[in-house]
C-alpha positions in Angstrom: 18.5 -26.9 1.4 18.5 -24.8 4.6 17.0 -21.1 4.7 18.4 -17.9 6.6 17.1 -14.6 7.2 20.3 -11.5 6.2 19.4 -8.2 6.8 21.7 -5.1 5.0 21.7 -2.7 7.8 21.3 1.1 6.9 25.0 1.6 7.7 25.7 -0.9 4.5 22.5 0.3 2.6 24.0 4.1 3.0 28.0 3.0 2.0 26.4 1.7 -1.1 27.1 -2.1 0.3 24.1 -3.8 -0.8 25.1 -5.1 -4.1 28.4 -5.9 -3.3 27.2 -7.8 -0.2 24.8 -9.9 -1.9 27.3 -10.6 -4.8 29.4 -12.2 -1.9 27.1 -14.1 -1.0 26.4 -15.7 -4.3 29.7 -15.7 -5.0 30.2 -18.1 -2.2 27.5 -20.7 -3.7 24.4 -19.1 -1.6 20.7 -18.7 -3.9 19.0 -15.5 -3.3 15.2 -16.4 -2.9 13.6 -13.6 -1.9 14.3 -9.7 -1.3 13.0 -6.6 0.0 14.0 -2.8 0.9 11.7 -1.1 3.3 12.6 0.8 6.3 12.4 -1.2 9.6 9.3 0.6 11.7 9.5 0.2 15.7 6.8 -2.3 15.8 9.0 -4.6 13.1 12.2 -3.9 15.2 10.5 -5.1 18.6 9.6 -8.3 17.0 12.7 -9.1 15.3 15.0 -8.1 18.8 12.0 -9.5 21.0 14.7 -11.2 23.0 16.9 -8.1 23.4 14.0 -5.6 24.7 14.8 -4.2 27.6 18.1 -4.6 27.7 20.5 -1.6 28.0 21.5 -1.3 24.5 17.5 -2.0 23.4 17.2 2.0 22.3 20.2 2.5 20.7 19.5 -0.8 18.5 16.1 0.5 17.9 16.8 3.6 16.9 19.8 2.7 14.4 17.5 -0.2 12.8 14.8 2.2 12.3 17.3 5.2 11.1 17.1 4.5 6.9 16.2 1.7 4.9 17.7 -1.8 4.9 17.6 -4.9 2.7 15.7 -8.0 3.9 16.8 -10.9 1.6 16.4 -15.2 1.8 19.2 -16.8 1.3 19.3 -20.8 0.8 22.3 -23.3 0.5 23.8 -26.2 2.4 24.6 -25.4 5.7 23.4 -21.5 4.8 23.0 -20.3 8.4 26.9 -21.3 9.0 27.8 -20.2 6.1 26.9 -17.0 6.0 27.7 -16.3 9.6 31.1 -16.8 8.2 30.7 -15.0 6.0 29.7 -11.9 7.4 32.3 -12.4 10.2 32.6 -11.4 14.0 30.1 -9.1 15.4 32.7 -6.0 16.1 34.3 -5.3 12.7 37.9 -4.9 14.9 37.7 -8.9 15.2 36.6 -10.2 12.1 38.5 -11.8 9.7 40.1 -10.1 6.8 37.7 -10.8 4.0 34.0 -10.9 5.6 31.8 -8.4 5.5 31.8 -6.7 8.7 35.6 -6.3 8.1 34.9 -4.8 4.4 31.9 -2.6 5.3 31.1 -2.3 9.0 31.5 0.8 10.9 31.4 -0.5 14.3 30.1 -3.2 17.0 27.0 -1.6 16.8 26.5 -0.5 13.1 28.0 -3.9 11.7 26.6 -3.6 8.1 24.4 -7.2 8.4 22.4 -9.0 10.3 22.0 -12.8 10.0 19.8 -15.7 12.0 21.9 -18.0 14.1 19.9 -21.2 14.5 17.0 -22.9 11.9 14.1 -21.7 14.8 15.1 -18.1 14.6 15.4 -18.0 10.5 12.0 -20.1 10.6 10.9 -16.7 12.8 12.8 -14.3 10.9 12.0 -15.4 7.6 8.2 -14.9 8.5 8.6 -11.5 10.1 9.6 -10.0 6.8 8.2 -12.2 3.9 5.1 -14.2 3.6 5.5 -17.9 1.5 4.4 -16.4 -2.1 7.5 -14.2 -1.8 9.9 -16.6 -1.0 11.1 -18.4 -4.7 12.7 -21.3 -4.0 
């Protein structure tokens, strides 16, 4: 059973998303293993987006992670890091399909209600960043 990191950005955490986000995900067969709400400090940020510092859009992505709080969740399934990039849909809400979450509850491009890892190495990264073993129930 594969693992994946999903963040509720505080776009989706502020629209009220949260419940309905994760209730499409286990609708669609996914096993919640492990959750959290916190807000993301810079340090946390610059290790999550370690491969996007520096880069011109770095601040603003900082600064809207760190702006209110988000929900960190495990999720586990076959093929769960395809699936619930699917799920959640194109990055910018404007090319998603109908049905996914960024074309339900994203704002923007750059507030797009979730994040989620895109390859086992970064969830094996991700996961760790945000929840040591004894939280994850699987």
């Amino acid at each position: 059973m594969e693992k994946t990191l999903v963040l509720v950005k505080p776009d989706a955490f502020k629209g009220r998303h949260t419940g309905d986000i994760i209730k499409i995900y286990e609708d669609a067969g996914l096993r919640l293993l492990a959750v959290r709400m916190m807000k993301m400090t810079k340090e946390v940020a610059a290790k999550h987006y370690e491969e996007h510092i520096g880069r011109p859009y770095y601040a603003e992505l900082e600064s809207f992670m760190t702006s209110g709080p988000i929900v960190a969740m495990v999720l586990a399934g076959d093929n769960a890091i395809a699936k619930v990039r699917e799920i959640n849909g194109k990055t910018d809400p404007k090319e998603a399909a109908e049905g996914t979450i960024r074309k339900l509850y994203a704002a923007s491009k750059g507030e797009n209600a979730v994040h989620a890892s895109d390859s086992p190495e970064s969830a094996a990264r991700e996961i760790h960043i945000f929840f040591n073993e004894s939280e994850i129930f699987d």
